[in-house]
N, C-alpha and C positions, 0 to 999 in steps of 0.2 A: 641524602638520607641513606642510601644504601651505602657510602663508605660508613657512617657512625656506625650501622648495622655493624657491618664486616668488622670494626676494631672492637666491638661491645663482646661478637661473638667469639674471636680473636682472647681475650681479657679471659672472658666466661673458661674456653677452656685450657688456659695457662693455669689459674687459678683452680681448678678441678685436677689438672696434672701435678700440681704442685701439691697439693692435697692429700694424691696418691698416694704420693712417694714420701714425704716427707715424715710420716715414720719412720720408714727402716732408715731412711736417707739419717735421721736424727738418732739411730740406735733403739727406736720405742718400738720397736713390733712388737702386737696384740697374739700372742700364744694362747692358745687355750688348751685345757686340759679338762678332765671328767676324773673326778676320784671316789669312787666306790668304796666303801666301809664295809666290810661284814666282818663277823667273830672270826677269827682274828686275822683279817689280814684286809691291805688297801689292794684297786686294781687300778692304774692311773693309766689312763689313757689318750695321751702317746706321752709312752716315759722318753722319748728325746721330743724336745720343745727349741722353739729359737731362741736367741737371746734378748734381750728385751722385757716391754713389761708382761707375765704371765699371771693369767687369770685361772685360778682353780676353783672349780665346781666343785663342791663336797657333799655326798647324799650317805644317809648313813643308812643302808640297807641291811643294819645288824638289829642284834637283842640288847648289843647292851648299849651306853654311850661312849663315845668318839669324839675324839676331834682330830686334826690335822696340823702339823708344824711342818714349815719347810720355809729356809732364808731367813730365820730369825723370825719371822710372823705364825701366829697362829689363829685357827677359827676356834670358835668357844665351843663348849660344850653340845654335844648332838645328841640329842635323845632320836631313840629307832624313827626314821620317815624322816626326818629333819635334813634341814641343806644348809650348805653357805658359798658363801666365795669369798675368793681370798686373792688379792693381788699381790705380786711381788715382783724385783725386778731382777732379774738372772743376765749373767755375763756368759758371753761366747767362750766354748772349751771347759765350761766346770759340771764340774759333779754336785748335786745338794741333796744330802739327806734327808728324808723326811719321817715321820712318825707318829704314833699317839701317844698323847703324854700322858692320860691313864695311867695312873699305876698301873704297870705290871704289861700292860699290852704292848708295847713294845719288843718285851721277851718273847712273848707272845707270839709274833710274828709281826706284828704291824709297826713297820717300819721296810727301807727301799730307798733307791736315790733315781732322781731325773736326770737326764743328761740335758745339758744344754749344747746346742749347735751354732 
């Protein structure tokens, strides 16, 4: 019995290790980011992110409504207090611009790019 034990436990944390790793080991690391909205401007927090798939928080801390583009996806429309998130999947070494498609806010200020690492 104590050898099954030992290859069970053996198994157990191969299977845990493998688990770890095998995100980044496959390119998918979990980024995340926090993106504040107020008139007119986003705070994204941390504007360099890994590559991989990144996950953005959007809390729209303004007066008016907001949303969020960035890698071709966007969240809908945010009325004040409102949230979302948005996944996307970012390559190592690029720039992606992001913004509110609002009319006009963009000019505005709201807009900025993340860096990917």
């Amino acid at each position: 019995m104590p050898r099954r034990a030992a290859a069970l436990l053996a198994v157990a944390l191969t299977a845990t290790a493998v688990a770890a790793i095998a995100p980044s080991a496959l390119g998918r690391s979990q980024a995340k980011a926090t993106v504040t909205a107020t008139d007119f401007k986003f705070k994204v927090i941390p504007a360099r992110v890994t590559a991989g798939v990144a996950t953005f928080t959007v809390i729209n801390r303004g007066e008016a409504t907001h949303d969020f583009k960035i890698a071709g996806k966007k969240t809908k429309i945010l009325n004040p207090g409102q949230r979302a998130t948005l996944k996307v999947t970012l390559r190592k070494g690029k720039r992606y611009p992001y913004l509110c498609t609002v009319p006009g806010h963009a000019a505005l200020g709201m807009k900025g790019t993340v860096t990917v690492r």
